[in-house]
C-alpha positions as CSV (number, residue, x, y, z in Angstrom):
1,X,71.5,72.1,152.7
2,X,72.2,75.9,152.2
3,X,75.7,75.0,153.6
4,X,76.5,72.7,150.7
5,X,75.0,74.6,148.2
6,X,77.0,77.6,149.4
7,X,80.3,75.7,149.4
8,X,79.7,74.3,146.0
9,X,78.7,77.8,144.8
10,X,82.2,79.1,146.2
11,X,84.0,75.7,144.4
12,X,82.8,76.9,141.5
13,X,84.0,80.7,141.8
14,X,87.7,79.5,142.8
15,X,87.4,76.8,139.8
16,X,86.3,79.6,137.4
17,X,88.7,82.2,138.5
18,X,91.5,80.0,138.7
19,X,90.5,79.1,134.9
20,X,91.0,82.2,134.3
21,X,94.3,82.7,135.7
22,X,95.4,79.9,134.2
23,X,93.9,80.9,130.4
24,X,94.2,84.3,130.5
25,X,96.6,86.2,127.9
26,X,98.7,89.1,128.8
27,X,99.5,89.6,125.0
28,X,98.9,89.8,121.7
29,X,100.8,88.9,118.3
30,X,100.5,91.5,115.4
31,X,100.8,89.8,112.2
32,X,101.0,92.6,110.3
33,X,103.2,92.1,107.2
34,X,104.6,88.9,108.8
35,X,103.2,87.0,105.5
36,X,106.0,88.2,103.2
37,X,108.9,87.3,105.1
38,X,111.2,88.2,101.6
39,X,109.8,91.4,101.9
40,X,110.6,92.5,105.4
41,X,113.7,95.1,104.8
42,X,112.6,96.6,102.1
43,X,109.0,97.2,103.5
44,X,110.8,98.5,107.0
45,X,112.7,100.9,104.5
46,X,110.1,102.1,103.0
47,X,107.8,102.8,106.2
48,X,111.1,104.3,107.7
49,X,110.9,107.0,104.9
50,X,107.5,107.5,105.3
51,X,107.9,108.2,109.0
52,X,111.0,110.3,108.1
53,X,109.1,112.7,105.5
54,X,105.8,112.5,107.5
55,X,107.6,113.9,110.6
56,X,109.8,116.9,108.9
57,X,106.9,117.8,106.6
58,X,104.3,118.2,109.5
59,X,107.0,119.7,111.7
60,X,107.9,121.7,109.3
61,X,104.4,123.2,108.9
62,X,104.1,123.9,112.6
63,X,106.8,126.1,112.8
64,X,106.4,127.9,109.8
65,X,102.5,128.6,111.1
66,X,104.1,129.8,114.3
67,X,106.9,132.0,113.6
68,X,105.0,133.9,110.5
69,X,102.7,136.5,111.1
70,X,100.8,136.5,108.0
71,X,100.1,132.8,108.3
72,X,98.1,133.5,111.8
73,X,94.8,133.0,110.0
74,X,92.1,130.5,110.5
75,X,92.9,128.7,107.9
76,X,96.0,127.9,108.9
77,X,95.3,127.9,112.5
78,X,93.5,124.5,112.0
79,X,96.2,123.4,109.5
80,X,99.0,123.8,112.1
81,X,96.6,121.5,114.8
82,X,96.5,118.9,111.6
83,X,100.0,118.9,111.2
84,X,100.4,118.4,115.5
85,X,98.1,116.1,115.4
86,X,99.4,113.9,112.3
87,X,102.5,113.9,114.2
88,X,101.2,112.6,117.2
89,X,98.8,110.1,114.9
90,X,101.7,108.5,113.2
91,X,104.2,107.8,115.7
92,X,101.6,106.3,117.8
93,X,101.7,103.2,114.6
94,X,104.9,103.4,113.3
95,X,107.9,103.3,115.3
96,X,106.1,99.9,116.8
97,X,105.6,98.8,113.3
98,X,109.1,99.5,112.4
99,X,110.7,98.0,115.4
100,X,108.6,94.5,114.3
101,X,109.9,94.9,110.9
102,X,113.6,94.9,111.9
103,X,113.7,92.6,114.7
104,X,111.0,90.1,114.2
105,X,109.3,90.5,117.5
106,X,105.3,91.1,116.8
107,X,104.7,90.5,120.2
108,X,102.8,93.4,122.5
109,X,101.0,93.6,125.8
110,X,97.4,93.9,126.4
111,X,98.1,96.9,128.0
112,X,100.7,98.5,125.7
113,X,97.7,97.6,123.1
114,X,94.6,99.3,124.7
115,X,97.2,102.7,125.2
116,X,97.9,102.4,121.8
117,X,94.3,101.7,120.4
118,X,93.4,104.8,123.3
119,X,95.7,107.3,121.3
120,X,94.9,106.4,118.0
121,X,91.5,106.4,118.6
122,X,91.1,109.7,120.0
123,X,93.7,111.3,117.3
124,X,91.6,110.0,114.5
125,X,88.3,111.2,116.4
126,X,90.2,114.5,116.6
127,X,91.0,114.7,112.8
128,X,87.7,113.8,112.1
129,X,86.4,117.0,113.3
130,X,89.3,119.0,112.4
131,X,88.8,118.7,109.0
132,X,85.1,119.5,109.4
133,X,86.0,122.6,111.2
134,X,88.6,123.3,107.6
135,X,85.3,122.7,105.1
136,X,83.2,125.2,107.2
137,X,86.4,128.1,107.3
138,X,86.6,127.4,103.3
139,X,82.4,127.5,103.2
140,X,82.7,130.9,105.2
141,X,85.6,132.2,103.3
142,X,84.0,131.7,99.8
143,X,80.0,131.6,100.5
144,X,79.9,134.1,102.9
145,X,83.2,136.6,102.5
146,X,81.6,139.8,104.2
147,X,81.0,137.9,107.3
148,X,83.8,135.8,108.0
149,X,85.8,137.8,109.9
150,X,83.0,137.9,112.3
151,X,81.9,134.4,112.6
152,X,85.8,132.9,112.3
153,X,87.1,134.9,114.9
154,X,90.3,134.0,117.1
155,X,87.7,132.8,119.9
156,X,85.6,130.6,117.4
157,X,88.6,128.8,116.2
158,X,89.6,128.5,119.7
159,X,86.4,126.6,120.6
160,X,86.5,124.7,117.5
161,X,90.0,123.0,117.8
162,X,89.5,122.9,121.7
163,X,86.3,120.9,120.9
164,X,86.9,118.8,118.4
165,X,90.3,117.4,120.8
166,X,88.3,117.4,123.7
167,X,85.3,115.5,122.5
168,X,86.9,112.8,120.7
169,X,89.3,111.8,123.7
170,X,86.8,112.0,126.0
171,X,84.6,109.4,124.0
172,X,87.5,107.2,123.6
173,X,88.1,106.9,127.1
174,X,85.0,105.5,127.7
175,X,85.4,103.5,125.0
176,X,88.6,101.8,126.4
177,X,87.5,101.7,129.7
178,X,84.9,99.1,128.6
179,X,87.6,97.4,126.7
180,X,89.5,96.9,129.3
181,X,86.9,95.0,131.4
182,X,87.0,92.3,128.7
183,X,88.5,88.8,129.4
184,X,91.4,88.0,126.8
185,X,91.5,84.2,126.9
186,X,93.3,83.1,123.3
187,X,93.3,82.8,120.3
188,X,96.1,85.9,120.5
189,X,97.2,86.6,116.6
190,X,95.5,90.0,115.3
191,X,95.6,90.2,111.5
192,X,96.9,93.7,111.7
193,X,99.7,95.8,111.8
194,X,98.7,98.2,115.2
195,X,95.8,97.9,117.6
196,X,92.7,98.6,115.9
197,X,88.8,98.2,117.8
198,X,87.3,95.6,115.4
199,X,90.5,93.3,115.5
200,X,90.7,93.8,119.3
201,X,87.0,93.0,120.2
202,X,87.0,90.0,117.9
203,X,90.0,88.0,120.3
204,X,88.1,88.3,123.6
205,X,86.6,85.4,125.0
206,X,83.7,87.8,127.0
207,X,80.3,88.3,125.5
208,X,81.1,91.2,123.0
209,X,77.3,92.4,121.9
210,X,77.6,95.8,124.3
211,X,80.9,96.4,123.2
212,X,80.1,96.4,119.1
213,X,77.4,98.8,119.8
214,X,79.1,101.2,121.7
215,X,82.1,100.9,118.9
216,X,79.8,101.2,116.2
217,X,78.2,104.0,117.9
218,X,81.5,105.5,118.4
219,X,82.7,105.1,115.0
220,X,79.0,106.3,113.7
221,X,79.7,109.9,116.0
222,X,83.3,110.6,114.6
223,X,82.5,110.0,110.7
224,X,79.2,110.7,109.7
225,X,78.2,114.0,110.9
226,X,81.6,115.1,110.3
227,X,81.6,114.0,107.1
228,X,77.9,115.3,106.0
229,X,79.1,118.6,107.6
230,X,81.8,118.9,105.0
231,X,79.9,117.2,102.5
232,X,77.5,119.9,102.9
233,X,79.8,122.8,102.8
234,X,81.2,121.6,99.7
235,X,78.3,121.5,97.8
236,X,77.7,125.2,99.0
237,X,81.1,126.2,98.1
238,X,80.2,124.2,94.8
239,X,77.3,125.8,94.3
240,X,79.0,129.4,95.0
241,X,82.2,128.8,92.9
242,X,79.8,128.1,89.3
243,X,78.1,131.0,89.9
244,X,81.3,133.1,89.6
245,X,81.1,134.8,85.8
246,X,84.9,134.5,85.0
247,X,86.9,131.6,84.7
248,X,89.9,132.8,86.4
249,X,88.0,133.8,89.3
250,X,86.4,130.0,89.4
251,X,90.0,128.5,89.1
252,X,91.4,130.7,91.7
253,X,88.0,130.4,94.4
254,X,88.4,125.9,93.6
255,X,92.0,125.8,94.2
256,X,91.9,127.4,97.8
257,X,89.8,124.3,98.4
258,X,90.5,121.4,95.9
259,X,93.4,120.1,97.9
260,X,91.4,120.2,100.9
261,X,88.2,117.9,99.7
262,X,90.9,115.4,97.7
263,X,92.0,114.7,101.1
264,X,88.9,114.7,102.8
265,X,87.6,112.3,100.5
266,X,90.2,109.9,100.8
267,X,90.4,110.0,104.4
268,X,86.6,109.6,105.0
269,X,86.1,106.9,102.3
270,X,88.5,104.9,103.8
271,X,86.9,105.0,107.7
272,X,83.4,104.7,106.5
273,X,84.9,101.5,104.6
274,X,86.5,100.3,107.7
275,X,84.0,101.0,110.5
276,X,80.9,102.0,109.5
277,X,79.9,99.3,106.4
278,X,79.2,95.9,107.1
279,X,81.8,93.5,107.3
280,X,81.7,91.4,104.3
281,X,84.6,88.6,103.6
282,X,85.9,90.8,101.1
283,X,85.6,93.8,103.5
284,X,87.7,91.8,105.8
285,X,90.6,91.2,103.7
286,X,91.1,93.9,102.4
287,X,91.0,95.6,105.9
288,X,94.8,95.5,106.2
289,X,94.9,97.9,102.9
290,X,92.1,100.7,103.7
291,X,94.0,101.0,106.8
292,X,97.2,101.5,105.5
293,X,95.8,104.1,103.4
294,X,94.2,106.4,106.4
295,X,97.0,105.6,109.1
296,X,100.3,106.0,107.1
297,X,99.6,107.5,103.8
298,X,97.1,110.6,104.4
299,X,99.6,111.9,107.2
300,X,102.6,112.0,104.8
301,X,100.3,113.6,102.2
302,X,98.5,116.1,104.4
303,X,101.3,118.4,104.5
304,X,102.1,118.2,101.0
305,X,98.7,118.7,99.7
306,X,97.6,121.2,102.3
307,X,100.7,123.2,102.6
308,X,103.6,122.7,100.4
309,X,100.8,123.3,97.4
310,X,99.8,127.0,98.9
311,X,101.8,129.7,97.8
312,X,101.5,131.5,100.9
313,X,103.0,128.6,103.1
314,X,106.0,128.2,100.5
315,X,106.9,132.1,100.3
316,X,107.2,131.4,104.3
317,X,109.4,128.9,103.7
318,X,111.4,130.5,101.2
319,X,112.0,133.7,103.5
320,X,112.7,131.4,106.8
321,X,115.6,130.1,104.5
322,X,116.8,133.3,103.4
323,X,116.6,134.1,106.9
């Protein structure tokens, strides 16, 4: 008896793994953009130009942090790690994207996907808590100016960029890890133009439940202390900029930080949109859009807003040219 139930038992183990086999994808098909097939040039034109500017305006920030000695300040310290890190952040989406737009092929690997969902997710983890590390130098610099030699020393920043790099690829490897033990058994069209969590999740044919929570979780760590951390220091720097008797001094204490929350705002609005709120049809469709906004757009504005805006980064730039 236990010898028939035994061989039955192992029938049903081949029968279920050779299922497998047999249903099992080894890729996936990004839709992306495939819905306006008219507008397929011109849209591979435009994201080439984004790509183009995004790359020479982040590079370009790098090198002007690094070869001039009065920009080796905090401040931008943590901009030059942006601008490396928005490098890295878009060419993990674009080229891909590009290549689909100009040759028709939206087809890529489950492997090739989880690498670039692994790189994307830790780069947008890492920006996360860059720019909170940005709203506390700009709380220190304005709320507390006697002490913020002292507190934002070479170390500190150290710590802070190390940490904010660190954590966030560390939590996204576990994160794929337990992605990649899911069973991918079809449908294998994603609604989207790169390899996002929800999307991803949503075509496996395993039970799921463990996996949302730890995403949510995931997504919950990398936004929302982040963002009430800079929340926070800019209703102190807020606060300290009204109290401030003349109006010149106001204008000139808001501007060293205005371009900073624009782009903080943004940035935040759309993840929290994305990952943290409940997906609603509307939520849903729009999806494509938010993300367009947080993958391609802030990277090309970053340096432009940060940088190219600060009269100290362009008197860098207008002495490396005389140079």
């Amino acid at each position: 008896m236990n010898f028939w139930i035994c061989l039955c038992s192992l029938d049903m183990t081949m029968a279920n793994t050779e299922w497998r086999n047999q249903t099992a994808i080894t890729e996936f098909i990004l839709l992306g953009f495939g819905d306006l097939p008219a507008l397929q040039i011109l849209l591979f034109l435009l994201f080439l130009v984004i790509y183009i500017v995004t790359l020479a305006g982040n590079i370009l920030v790098i090198v002007l942090v690094v070869a001039n000695q009065h920009l080796h300040t905090p401040m931008y310290f943590f901009l030059g790690n942006l601008s490396c890190l928005e490098t890295c952040y878009t060419s993990t989406i674009l080229p891909r994207m590009l290549a689909s737009l100009l040759t028709g092929d939206r087809t890529i690997s489950v492997r090739s996907c989880l690498v670039q969902l692994y790189f994307f997710g830790s780069l947008v983890g890492t920006e996360c808590y860059l720019l909170a590390s940005m709203s506390y130098d700009r709380y220190l610099a304005i709320c507390k100016p006697l002490h913020y030699s002292t507190h934002m020393n070479d170390r500190f920043c150290l710590h802070l960029a190390a940490g904010s790099w660190l954590s966030a690829f560390l939590i996204v490897t576990i994160i794929i890890f337990l992605m990649s033990q899911l069973t991918f058994c079809g449908p294998n069209e994603m609604d989207h133009f790169f390899c996002d969590l929800t999307p991803v999740i949503k075509l496996s044919c395993s039970v799921t439940h463990q996996m949302e929570l730890v995403t949510f979780l995931g997504s919950f760590l990398f936004t929302l202390p982040p963002f009430l951390l800079t929340l926070t220091s800019y209703v102190c720097i807020i606060t300290a900029i009204l109290r401030i008797p003349s109006s010149t001094g106001r204008q000139k204490a808001f501007s060293t930080c205005s371009s900073h929350l624009i782009v903080v705002t943004t940035f935040y609005g759309m993840l929290i949109i994305v990952y943290i709120l409940p997906k609603t049809k509307m939520l849903l469709e729009l999806n494509k859009v938010f993300s367009v906004f947080y993958t391609i757009l802030t990277p090309l504005a970053n340096p432009l807003t940060y940088s190219l805006r600060n009269k100290e980064v362009m008197e860098a730039l207008r002495k490396a040219v005389r140079n």
